[in-house]
N, CA and C atoms as a LAMMPS dump frame, in Angstrom:
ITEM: TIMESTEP
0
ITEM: NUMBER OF ATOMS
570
ITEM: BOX BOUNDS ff ff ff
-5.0000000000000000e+02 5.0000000000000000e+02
-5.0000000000000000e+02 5.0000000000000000e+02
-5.0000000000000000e+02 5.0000000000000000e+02
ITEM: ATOMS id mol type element x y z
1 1 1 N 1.733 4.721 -19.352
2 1 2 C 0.351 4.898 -18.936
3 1 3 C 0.31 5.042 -17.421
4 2 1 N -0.52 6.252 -16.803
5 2 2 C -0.627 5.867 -15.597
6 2 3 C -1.236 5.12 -14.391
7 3 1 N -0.831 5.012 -13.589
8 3 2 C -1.548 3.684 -12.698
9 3 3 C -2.66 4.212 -12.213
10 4 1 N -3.569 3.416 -12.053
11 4 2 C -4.734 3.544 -11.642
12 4 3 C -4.832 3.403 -9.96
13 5 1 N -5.787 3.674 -9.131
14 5 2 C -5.633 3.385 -7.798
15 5 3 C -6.981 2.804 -7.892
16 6 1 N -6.993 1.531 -6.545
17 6 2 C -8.37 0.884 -6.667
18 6 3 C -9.189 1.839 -5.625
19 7 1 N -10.614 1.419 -5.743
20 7 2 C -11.775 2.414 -5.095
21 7 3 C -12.154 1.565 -3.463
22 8 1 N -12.853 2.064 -3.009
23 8 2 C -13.001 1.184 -1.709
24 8 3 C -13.487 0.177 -1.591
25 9 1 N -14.828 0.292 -2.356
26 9 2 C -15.618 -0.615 -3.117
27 9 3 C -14.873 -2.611 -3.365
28 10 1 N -13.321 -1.851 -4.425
29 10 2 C -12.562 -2.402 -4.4
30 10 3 C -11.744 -3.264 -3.786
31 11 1 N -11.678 -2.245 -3.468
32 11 2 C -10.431 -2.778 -1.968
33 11 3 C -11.236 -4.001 -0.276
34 12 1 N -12.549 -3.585 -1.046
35 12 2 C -13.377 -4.565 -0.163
36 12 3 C -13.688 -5.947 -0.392
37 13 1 N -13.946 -5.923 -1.127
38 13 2 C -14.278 -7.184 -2.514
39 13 3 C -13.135 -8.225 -2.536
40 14 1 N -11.642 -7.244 -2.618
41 14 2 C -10.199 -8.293 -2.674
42 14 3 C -10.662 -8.489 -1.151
43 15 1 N -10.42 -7.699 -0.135
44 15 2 C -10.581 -8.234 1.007
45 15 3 C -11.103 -9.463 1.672
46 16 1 N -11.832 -9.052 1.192
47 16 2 C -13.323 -10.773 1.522
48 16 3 C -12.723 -11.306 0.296
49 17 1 N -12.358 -11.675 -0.705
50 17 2 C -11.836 -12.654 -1.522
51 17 3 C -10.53 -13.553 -0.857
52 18 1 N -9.727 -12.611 0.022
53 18 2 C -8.093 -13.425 0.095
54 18 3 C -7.899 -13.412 1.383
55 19 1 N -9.339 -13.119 2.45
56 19 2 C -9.257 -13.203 3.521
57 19 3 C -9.08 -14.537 4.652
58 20 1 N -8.547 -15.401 3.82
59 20 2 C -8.073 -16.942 4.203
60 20 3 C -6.82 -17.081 3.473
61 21 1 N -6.015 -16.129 2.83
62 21 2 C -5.024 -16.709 1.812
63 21 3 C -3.962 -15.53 2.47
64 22 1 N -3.27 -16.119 3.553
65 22 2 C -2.334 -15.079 4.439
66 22 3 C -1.154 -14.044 3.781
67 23 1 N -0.586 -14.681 2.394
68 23 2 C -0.004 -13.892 1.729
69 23 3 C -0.622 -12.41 1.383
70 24 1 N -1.574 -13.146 0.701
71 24 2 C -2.51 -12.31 -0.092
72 24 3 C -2.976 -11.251 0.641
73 25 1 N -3.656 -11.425 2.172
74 25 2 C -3.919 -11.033 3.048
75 25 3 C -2.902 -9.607 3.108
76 26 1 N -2.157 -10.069 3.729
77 26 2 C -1.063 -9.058 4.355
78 26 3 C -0.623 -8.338 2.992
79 27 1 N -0.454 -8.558 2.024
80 27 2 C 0.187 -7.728 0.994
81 27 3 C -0.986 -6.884 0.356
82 28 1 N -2.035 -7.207 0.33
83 28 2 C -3.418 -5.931 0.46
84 28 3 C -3.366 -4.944 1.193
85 29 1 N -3.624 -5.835 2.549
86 29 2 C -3.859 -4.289 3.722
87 29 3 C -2.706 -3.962 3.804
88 30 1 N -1.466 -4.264 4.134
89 30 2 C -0.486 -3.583 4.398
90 30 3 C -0.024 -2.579 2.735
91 31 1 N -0.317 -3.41 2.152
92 31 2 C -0.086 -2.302 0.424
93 31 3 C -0.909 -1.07 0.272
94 32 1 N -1.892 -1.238 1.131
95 32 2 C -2.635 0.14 0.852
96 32 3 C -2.796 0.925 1.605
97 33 1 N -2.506 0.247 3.091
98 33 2 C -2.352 1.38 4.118
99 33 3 C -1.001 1.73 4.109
100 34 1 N 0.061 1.297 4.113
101 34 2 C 1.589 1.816 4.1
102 34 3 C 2.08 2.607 3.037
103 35 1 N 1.271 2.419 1.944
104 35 2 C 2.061 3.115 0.309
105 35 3 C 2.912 3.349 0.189
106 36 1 N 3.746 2.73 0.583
107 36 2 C 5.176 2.231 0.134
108 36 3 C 5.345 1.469 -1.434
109 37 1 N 6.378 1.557 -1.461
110 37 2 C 6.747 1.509 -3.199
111 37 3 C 6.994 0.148 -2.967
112 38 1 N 6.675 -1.071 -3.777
113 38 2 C 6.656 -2.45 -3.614
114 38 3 C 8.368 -3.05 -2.915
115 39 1 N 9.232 -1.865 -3.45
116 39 2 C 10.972 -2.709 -3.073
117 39 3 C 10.824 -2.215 -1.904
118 40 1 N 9.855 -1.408 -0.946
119 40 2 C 9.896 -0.771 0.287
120 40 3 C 9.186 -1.861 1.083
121 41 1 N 7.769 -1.801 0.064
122 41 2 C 6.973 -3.126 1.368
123 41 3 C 7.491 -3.985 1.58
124 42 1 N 8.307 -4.876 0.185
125 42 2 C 8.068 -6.457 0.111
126 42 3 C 9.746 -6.748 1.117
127 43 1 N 10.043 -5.532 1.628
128 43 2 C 11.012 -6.133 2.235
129 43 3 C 11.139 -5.672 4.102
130 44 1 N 10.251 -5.87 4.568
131 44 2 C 9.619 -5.55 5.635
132 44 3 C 9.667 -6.587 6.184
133 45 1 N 9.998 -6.362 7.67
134 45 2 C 10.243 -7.831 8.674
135 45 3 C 8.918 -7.878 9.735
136 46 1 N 8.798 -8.653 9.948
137 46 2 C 8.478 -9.053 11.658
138 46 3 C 8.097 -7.679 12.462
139 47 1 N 10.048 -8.033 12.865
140 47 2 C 9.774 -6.467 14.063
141 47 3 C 9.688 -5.236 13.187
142 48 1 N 8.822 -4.962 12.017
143 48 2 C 8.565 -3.722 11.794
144 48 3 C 7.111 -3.902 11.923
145 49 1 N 6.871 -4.296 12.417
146 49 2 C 4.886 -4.552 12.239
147 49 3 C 4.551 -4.83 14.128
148 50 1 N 5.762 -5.583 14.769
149 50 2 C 5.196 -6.44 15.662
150 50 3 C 6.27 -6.103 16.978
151 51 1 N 6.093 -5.585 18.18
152 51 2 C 7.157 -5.104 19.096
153 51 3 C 7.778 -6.333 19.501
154 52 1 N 8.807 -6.388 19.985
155 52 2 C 9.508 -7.322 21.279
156 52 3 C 8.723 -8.1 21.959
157 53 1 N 7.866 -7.602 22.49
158 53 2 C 6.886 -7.766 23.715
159 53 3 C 5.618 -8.843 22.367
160 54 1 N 5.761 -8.467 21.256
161 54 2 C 4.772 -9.623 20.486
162 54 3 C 3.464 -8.8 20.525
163 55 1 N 3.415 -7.151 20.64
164 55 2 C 2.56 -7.01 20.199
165 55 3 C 2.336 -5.702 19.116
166 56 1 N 1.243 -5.737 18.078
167 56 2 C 1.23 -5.235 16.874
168 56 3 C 0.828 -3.772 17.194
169 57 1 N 2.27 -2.691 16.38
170 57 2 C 2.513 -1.601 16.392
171 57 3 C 1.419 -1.236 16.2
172 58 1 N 1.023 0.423 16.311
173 58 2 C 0.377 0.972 15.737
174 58 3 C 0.688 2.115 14.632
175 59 1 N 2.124 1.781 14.196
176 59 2 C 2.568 2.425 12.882
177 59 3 C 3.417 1.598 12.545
178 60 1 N 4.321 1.916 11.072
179 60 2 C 5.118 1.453 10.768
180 60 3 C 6.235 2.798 10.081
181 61 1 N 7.653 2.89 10.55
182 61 2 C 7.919 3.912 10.023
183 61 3 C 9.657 2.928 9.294
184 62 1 N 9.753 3.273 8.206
185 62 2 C 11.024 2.958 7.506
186 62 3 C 11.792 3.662 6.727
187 63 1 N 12.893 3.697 6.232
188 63 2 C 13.876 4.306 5.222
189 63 3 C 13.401 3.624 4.205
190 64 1 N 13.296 4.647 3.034
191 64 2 C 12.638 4.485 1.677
192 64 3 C 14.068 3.843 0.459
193 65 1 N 14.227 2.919 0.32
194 65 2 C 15.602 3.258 -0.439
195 65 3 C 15.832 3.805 -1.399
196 66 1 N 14.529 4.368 -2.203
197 66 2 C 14.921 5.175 -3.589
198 66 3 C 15.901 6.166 -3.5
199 67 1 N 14.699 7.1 -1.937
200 67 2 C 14.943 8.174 -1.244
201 67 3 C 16.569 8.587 -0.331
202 68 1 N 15.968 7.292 0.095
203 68 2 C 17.354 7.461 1.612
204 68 3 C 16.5 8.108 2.613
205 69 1 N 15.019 8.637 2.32
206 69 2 C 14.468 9.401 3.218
207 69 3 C 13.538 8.562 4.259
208 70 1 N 13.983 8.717 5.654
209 70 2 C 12.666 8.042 6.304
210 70 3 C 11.391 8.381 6.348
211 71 1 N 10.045 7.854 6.236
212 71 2 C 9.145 7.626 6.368
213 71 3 C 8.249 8.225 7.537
214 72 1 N 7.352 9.081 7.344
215 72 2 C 7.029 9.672 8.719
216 72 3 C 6.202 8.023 9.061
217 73 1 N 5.706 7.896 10.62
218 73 2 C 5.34 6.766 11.101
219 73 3 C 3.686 6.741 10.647
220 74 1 N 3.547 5.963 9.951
221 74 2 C 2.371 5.834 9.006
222 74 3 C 1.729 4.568 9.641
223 75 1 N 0.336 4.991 10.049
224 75 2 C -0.622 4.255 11.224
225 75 3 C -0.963 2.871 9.99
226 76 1 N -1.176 1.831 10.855
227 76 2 C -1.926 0.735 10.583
228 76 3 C -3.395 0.552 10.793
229 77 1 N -4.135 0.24 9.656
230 77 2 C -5.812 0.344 10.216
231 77 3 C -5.895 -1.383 11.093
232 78 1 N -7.353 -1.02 11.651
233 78 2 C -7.663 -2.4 12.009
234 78 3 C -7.671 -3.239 11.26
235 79 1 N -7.719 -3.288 9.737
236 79 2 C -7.535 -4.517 8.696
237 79 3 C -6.225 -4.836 9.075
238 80 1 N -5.594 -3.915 8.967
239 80 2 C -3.991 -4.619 8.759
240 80 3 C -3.484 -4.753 10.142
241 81 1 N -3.963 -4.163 11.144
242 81 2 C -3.507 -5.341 12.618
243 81 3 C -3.922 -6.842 13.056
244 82 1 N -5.511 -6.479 12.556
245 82 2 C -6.312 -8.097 12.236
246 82 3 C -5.16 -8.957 11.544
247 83 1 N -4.761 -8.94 10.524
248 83 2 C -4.135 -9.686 9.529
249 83 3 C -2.448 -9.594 10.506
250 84 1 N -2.125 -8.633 10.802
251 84 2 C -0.903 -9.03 10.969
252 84 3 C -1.026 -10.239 12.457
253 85 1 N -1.88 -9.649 13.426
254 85 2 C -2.222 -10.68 14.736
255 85 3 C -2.653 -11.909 14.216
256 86 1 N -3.606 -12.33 12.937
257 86 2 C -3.547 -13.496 12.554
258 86 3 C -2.85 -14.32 11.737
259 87 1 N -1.707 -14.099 11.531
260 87 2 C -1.125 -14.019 10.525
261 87 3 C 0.748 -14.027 10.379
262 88 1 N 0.904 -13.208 11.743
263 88 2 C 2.274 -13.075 11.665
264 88 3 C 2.883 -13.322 13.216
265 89 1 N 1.977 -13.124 13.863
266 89 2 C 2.637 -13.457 15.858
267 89 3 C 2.957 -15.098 15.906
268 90 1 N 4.629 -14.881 16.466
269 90 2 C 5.062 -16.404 16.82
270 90 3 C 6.136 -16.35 15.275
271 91 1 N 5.886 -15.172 14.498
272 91 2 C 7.123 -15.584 13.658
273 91 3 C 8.439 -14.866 14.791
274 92 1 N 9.437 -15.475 13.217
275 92 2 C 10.806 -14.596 13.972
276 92 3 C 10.982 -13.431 13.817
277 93 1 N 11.225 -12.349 14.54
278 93 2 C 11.358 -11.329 14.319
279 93 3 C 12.101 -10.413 12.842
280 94 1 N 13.18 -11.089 12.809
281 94 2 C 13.979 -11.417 11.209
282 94 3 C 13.562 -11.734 10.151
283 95 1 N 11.988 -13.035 10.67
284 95 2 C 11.938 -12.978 9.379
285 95 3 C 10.899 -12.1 8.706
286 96 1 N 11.021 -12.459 6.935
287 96 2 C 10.685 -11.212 5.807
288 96 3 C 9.055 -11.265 6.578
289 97 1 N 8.378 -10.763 5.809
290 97 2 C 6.252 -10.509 6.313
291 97 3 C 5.901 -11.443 4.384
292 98 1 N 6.5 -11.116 3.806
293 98 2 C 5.634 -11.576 2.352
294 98 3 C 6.794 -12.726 1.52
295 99 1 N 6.408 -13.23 2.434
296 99 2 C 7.019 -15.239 2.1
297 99 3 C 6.094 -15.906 1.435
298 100 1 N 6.53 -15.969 0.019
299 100 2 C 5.966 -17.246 -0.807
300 100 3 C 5.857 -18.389 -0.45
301 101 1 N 5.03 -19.141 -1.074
302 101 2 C 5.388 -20.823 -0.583
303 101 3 C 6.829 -21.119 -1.448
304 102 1 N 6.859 -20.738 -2.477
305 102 2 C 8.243 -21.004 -2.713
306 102 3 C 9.449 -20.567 -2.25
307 103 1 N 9.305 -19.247 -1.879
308 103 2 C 10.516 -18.975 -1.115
309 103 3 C 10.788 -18.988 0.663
310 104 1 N 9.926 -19.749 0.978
311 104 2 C 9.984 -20.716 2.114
312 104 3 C 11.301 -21.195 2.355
313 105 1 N 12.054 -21.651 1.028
314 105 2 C 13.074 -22.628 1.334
315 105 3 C 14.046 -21.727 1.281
316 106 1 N 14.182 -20.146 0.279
317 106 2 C 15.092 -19.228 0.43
318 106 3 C 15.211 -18.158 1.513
319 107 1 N 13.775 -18.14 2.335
320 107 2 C 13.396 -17.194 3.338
321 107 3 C 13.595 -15.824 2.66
322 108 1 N 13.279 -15.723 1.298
323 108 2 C 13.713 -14.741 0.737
324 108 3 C 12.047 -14.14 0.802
325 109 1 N 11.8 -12.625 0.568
326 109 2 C 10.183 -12.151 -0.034
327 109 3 C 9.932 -12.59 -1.032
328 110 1 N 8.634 -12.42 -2.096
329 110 2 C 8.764 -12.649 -3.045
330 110 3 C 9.257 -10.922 -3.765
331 111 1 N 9.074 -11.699 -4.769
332 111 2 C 9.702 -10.488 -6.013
333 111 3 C 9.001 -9.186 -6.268
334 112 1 N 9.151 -8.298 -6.365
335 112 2 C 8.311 -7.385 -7.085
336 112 3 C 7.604 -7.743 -8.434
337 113 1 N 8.133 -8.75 -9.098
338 113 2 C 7.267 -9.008 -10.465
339 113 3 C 6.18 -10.09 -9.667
340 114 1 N 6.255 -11.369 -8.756
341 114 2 C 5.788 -11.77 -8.152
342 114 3 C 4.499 -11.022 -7.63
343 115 1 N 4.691 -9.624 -6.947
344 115 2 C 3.711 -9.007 -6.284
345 115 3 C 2.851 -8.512 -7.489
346 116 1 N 3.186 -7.659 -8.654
347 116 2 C 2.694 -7.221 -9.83
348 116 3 C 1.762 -8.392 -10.305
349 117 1 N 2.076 -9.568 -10.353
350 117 2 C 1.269 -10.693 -10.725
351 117 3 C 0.125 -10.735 -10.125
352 118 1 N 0.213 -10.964 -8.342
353 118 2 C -0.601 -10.796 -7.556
354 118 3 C -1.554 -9.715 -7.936
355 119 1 N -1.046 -8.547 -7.754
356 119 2 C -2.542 -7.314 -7.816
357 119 3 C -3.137 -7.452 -8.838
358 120 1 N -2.512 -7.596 -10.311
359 120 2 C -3.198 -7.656 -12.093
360 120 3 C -3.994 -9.071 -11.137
361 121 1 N -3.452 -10.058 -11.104
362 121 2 C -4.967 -10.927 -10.606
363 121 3 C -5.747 -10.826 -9.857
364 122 1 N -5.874 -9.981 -8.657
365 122 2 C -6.594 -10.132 -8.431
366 122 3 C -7.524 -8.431 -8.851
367 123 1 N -7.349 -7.769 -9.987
368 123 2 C -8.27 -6.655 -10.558
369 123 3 C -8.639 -7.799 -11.891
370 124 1 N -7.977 -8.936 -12.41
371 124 2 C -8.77 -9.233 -12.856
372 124 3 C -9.913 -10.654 -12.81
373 125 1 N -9.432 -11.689 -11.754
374 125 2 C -10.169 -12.403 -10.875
375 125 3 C -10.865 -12.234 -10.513
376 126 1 N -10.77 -11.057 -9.297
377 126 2 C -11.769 -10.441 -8.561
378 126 3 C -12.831 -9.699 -8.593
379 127 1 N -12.034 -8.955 -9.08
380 127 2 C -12.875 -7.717 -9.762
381 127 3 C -13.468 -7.378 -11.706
382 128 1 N -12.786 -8.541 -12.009
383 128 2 C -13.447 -8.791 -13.472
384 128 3 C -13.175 -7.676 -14.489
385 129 1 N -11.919 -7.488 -14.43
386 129 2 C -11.173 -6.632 -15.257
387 129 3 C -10.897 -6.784 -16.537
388 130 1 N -11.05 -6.371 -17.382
389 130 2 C -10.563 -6.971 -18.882
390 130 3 C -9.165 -6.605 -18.912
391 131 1 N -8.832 -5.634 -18.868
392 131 2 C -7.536 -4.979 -19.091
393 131 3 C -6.791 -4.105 -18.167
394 132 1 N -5.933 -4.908 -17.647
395 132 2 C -5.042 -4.823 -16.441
396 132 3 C -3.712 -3.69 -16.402
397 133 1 N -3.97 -3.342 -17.813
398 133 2 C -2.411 -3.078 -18.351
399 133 3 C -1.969 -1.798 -17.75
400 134 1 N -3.449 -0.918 -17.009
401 134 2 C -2.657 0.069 -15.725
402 134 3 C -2.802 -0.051 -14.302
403 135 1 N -2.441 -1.481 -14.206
404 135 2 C -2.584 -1.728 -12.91
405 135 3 C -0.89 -2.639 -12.506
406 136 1 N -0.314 -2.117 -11.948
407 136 2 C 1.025 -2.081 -10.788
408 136 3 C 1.046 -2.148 -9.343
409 137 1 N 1.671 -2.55 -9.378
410 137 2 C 2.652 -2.277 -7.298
411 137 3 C 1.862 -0.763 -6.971
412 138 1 N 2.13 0.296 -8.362
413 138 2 C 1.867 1.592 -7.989
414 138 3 C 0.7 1.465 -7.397
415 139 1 N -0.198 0.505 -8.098
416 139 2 C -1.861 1.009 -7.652
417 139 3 C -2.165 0.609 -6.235
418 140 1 N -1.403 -0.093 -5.863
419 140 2 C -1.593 -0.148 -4.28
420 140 3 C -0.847 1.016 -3.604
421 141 1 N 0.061 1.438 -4.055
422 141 2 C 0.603 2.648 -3.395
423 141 3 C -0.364 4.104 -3.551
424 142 1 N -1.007 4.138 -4.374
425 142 2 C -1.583 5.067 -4.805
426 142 3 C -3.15 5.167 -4.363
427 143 1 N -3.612 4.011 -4.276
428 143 2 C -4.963 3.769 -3.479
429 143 3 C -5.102 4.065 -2.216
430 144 1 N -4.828 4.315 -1.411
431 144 2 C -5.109 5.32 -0.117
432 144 3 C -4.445 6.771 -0.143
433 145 1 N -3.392 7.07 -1.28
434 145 2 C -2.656 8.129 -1.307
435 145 3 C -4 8.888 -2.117
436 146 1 N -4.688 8.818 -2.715
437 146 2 C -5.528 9.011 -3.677
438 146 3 C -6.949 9.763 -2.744
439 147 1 N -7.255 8.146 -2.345
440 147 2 C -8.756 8.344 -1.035
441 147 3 C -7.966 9.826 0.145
442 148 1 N -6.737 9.877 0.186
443 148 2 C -6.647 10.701 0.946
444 148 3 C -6.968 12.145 0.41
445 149 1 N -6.214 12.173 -0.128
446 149 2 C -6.005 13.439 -1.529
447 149 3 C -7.861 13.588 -1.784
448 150 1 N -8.429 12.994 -2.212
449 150 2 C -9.824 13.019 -2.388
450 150 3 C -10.981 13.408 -1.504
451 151 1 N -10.643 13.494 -0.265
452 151 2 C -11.058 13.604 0.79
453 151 3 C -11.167 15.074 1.539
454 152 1 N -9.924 14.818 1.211
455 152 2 C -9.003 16.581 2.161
456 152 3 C -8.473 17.186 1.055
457 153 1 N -8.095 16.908 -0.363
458 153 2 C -7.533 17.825 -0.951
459 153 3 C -6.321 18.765 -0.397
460 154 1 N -5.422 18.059 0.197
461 154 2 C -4.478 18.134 0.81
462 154 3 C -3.037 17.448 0.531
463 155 1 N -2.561 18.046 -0.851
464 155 2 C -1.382 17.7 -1.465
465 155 3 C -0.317 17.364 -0.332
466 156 1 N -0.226 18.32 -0.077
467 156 2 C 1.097 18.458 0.881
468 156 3 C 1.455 17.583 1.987
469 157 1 N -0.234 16.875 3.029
470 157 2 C -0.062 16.067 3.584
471 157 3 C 0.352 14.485 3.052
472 158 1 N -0.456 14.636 1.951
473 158 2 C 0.016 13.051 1.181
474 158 3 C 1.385 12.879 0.21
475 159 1 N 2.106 14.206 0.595
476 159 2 C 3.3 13.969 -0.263
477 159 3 C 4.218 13.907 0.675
478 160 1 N 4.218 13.76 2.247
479 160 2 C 4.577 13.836 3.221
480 160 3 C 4.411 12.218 3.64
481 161 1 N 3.38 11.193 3.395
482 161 2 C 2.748 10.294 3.729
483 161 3 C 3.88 9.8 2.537
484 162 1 N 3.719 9.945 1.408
485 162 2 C 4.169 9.179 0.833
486 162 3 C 5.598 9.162 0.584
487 163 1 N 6.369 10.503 1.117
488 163 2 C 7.501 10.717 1.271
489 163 3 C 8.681 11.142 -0.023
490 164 1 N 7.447 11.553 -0.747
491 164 2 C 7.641 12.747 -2.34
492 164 3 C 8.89 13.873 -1.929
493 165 1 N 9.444 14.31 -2.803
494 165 2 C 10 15.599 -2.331
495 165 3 C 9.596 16.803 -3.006
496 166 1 N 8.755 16.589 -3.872
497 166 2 C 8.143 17.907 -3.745
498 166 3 C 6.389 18.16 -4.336
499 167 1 N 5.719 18.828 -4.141
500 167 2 C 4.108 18.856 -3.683
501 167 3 C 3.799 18.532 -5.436
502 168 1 N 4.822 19.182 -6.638
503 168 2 C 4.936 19.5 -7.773
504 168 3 C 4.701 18.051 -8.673
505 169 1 N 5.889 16.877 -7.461
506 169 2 C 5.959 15.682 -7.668
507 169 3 C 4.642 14.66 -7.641
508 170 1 N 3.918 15.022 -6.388
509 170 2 C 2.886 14.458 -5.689
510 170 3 C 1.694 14.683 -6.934
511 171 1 N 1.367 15.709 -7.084
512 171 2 C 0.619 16.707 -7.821
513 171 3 C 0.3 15.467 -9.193
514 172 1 N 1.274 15.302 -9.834
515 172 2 C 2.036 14.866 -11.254
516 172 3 C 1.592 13.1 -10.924
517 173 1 N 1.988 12.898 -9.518
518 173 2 C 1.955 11.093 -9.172
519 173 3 C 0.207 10.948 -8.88
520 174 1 N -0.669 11.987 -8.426
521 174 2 C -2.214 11.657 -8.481
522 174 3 C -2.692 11.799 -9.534
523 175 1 N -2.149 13.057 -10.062
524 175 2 C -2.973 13.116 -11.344
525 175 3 C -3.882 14.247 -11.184
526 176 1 N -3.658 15.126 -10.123
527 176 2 C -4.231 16.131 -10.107
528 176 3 C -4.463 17.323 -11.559
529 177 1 N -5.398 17.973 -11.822
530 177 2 C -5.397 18.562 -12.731
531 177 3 C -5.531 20.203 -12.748
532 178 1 N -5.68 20.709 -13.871
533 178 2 C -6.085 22.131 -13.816
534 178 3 C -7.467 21.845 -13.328
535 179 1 N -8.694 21.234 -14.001
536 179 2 C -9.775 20.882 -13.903
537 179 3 C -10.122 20.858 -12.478
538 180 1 N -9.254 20.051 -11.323
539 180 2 C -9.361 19.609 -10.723
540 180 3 C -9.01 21.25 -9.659
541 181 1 N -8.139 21.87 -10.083
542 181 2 C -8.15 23.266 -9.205
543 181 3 C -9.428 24.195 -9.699
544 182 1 N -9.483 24.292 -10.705
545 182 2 C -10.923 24.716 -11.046
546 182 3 C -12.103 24.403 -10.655
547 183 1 N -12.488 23.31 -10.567
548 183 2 C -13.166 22.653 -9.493
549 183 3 C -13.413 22.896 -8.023
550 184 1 N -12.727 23.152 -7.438
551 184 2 C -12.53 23.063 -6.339
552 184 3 C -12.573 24.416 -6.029
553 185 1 N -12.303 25.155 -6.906
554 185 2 C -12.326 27.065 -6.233
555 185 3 C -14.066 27.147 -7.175
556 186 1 N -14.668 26.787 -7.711
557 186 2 C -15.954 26.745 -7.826
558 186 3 C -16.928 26.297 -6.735
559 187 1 N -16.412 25.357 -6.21
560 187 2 C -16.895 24.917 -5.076
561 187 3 C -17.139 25.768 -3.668
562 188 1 N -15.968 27.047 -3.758
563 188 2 C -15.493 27.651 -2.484
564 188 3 C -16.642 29.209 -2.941
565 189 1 N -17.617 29.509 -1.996
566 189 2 C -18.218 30.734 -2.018
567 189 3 C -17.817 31.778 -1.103
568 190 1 N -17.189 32.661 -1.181
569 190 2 C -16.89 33.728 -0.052
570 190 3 C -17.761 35.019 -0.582
């Protein structure tokens, strides 16, 4: 089944819900502005968010490991500098960004099934979901890849963002349709 992406609406609601709960925090905004694939985010340090000097980038750019491909440098909004300045300055540079209370003692991230737990609760906590069962890691990756695509209708830039290799791929990962090209040349009057 495919993943769903949350709406803004959405993405506002968790916001103000986990906006005291620093995990939670940072693995939102940074999950939906970075769209990175969960084994990409959840293993993100310090100094990829935060310079030398202690202060918060205004991108984040990394090697994808599915890929091997780097990441063009993909901007941070003001949610996710807020959160990282409250949230992460005064750590060690080394260490991980999405530390459990339990893995405190391993300094390890948490898990990708860990994070999957996280989002299904909070679409259905939060947002009062009955049935979670297409909601993933993906849907945070896919929720600004989506609003973008929706916006600009601009495959090519968000398969670039998301670091796809081909537009065919991207196309297939939104869910774009025939409908959806039909649409859109209805729209266009020359």
């Amino acid at each position: 089944m495919a993943k769903i992406p949350l709406n803004e609406n959405s993405v506002k609601t968790i916001r103000r819900m986990v906006q005291h709960k620093p995990l939670h925090s940072l693995l939102l905004n940074l999950g939906v502005d970075l769209m990175l694939r969960a084994s990409d985010l959840l293993r993100l340090k310090v100094q990829d968010v935060i310079t030398e000097n202690g202060v918060v980038k205004e991108s984040v750019k990394i090697k994808q490991q599915k890929t091997g491909k780097s990441t063009i440098d993909i901007p941070l909004s003001d949610n996710s500098k807020r959160v990282i300045q409250e949230h992460l300055l005064g750590k060690q540079p080394d260490d991980y960004i999405f530390v459990g209370n339990k893995s405190h003692y391993t300094r390890k991230p948490i898990s990708t099934q860990q994070y999957q737990r996280i989002i299904k609760g909070w679409c259905r906590n939060i947002l009062g979901m009955d049935d979670v069962s297409n909601i993933s890691s993906h849907t945070m990756r896919k929720t600004k890849a989506s609003a973008i695509y929706a916006q600009t209708k601009n495959v090519e830039a968000v398969r670039r963002l998301l670091g796809q290799s081909s537009v065919v791929a991207t196309s297939a990962y939104l869910g774009v349709s025939n409908n959806d090209a039909t649409d859109l040349a209805k729209s266009i009057n020359i």
